[in-house]
Structure formats: C-alpha cells, structure tokens
Backbone bond lengths (Angstrom), bond angles and torsions (degrees), N, CA, C in turn:
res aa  C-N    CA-C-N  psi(-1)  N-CA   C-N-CA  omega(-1)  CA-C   N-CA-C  phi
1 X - - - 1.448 - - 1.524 110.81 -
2 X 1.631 111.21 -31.87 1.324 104.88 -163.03 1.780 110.23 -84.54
3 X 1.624 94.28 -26.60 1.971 102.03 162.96 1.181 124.83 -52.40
4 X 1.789 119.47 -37.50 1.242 138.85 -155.44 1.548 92.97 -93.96
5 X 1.286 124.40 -2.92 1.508 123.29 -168.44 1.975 89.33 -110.92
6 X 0.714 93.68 -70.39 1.563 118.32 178.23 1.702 103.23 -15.94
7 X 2.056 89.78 -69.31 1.665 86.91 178.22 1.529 147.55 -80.13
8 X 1.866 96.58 7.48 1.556 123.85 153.32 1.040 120.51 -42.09
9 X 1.101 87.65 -87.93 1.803 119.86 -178.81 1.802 111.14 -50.54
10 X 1.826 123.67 -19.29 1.004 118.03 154.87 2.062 116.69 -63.20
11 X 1.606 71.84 -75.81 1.920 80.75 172.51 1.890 125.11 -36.69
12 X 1.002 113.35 -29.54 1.711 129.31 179.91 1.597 93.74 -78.18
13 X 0.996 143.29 -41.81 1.582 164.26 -107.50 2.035 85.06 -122.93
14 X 1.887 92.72 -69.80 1.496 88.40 -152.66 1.860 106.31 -97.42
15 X 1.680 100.05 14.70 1.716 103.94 147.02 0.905 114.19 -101.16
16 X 1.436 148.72 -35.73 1.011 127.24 161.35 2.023 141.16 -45.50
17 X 1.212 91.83 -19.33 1.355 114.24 173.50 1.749 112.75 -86.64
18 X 1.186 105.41 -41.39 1.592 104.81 178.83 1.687 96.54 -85.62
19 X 1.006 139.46 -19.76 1.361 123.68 -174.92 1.992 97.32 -75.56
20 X 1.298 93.77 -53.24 1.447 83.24 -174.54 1.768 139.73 -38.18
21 X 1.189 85.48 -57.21 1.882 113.40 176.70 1.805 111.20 -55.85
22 X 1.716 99.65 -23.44 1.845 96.87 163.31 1.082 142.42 -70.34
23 X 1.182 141.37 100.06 1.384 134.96 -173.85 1.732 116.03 -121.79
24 X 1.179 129.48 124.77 1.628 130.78 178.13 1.571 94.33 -137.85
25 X 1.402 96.24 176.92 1.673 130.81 -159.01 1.000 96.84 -119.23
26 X 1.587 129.86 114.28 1.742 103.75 -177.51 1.533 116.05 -89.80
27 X 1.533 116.67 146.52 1.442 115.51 -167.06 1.487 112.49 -87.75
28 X 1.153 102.46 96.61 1.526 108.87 -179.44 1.684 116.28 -98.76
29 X 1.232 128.54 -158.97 1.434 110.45 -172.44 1.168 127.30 -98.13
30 X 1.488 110.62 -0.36 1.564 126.40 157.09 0.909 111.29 -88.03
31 X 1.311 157.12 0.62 1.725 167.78 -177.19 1.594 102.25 -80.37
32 X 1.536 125.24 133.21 1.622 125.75 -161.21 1.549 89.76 -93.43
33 X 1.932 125.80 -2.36 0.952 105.43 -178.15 2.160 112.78 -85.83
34 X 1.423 106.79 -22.94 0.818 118.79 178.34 1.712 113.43 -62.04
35 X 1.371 115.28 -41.49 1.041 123.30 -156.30 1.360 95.10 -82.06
36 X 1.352 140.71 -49.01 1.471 156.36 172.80 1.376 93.84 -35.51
37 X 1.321 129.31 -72.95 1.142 114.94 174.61 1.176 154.11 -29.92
38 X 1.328 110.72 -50.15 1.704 141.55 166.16 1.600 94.68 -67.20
39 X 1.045 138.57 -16.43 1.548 131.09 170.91 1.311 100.78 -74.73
40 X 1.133 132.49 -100.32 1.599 151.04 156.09 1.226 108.78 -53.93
41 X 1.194 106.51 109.55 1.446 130.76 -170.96 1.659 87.51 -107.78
42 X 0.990 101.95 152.45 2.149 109.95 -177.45 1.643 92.71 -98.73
43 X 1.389 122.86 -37.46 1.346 115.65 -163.85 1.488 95.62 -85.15
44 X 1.706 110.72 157.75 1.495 152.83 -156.31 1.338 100.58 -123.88
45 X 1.458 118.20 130.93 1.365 116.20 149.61 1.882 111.38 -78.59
46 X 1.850 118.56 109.78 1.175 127.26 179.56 1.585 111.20 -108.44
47 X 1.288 112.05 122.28 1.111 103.79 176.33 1.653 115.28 -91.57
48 X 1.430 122.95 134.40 1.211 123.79 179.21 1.805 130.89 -131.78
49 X 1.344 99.89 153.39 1.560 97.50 -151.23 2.342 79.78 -119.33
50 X 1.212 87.66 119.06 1.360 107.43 171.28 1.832 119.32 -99.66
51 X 1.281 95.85 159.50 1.324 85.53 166.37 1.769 106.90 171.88
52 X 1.764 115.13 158.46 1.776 112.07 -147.04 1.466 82.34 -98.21
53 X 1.265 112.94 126.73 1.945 124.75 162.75 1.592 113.13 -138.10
54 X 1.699 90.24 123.56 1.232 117.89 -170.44 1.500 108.33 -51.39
55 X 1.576 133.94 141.86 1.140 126.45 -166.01 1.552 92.77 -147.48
56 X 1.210 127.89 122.63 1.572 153.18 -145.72 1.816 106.80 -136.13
57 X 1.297 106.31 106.26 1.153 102.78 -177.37 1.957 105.65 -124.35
58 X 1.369 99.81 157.25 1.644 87.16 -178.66 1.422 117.10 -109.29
59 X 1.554 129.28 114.75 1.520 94.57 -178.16 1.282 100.86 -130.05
60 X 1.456 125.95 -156.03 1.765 133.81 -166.17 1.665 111.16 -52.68
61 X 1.791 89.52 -28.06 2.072 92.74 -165.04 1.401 66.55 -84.73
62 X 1.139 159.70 -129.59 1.714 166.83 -91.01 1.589 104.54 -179.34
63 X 1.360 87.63 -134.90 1.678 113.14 -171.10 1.532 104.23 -106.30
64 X 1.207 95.99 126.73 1.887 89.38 -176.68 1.965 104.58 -126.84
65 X 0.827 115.92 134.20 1.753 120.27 174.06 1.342 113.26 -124.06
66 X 1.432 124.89 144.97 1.227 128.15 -165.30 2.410 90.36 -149.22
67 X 1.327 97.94 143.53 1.574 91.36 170.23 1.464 92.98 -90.21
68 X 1.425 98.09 142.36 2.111 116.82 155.44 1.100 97.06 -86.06
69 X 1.372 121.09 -176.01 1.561 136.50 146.88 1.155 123.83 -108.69
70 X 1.315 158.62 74.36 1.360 148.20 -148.42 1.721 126.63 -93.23
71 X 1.459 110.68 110.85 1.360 115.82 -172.78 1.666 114.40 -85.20
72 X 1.051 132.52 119.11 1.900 131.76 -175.87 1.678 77.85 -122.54
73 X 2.106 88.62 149.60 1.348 108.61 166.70 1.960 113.27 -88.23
74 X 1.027 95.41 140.63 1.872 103.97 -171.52 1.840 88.33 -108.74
75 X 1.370 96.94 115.04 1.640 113.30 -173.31 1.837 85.87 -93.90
C-alpha cells in the first residue's frame, strides 16, 4: 500500500512539473505562424504508379507468401 502511495504522489509530482514549464501562442488565423504556412506548403503534388507483388518468404514452418502493394514516384 505504502509503494502504491509513494508512486502517486511521484506521478502527480512529475506532471505537475512538466505542465508548468509549457508555454505556446495559439496559432490562430491572425498568427504569422499560421499564415507562413499556407504560403509554403511542404506537401507536393506526386504522382504515383502502384501496384500488388507477390512476396515469398521462407521460414522454419515452410514457404510462406503474402501480396504487398507497391507505390514508386512517376517523375
């Protein structure tokens, strides 16, 4: 009982400590961080050519095969 008390009062202890020390700005739609974003976008339009190939592996029970799906970028 007295461990099960012990490791409360740690855990209560070491959120309370990480909650404190956080502080952010929230990004709302007047925020230059929001807006930066919507400029430079990180994502790419990629076009991609998929396709299902059988994949055969050998192990202790036998031979085992399973299909992948395989996605390549088409430049």
């Amino acid at each position: 009982m007295r461990m099960i008390a012990l490791s409360a009062m740690l855990a209560l202890g070491l959120g309370l400590v990480a909650v404190s020390g956080a502080s952010a700005a929230p990004a709302g739609p007047a925020s230059g961080l929001s807006q930066g974003l919507n400029e430079s976008s990180l994502l790419q339009d990629v076009a991609l050519r998929c396709r299902n190939v059988r994949v055969c592996r050998n192990t202790p029970y036998g031979r085992r095969c399973r299909w992948e799906r395989v996605c390549r970028r088409v430049w």
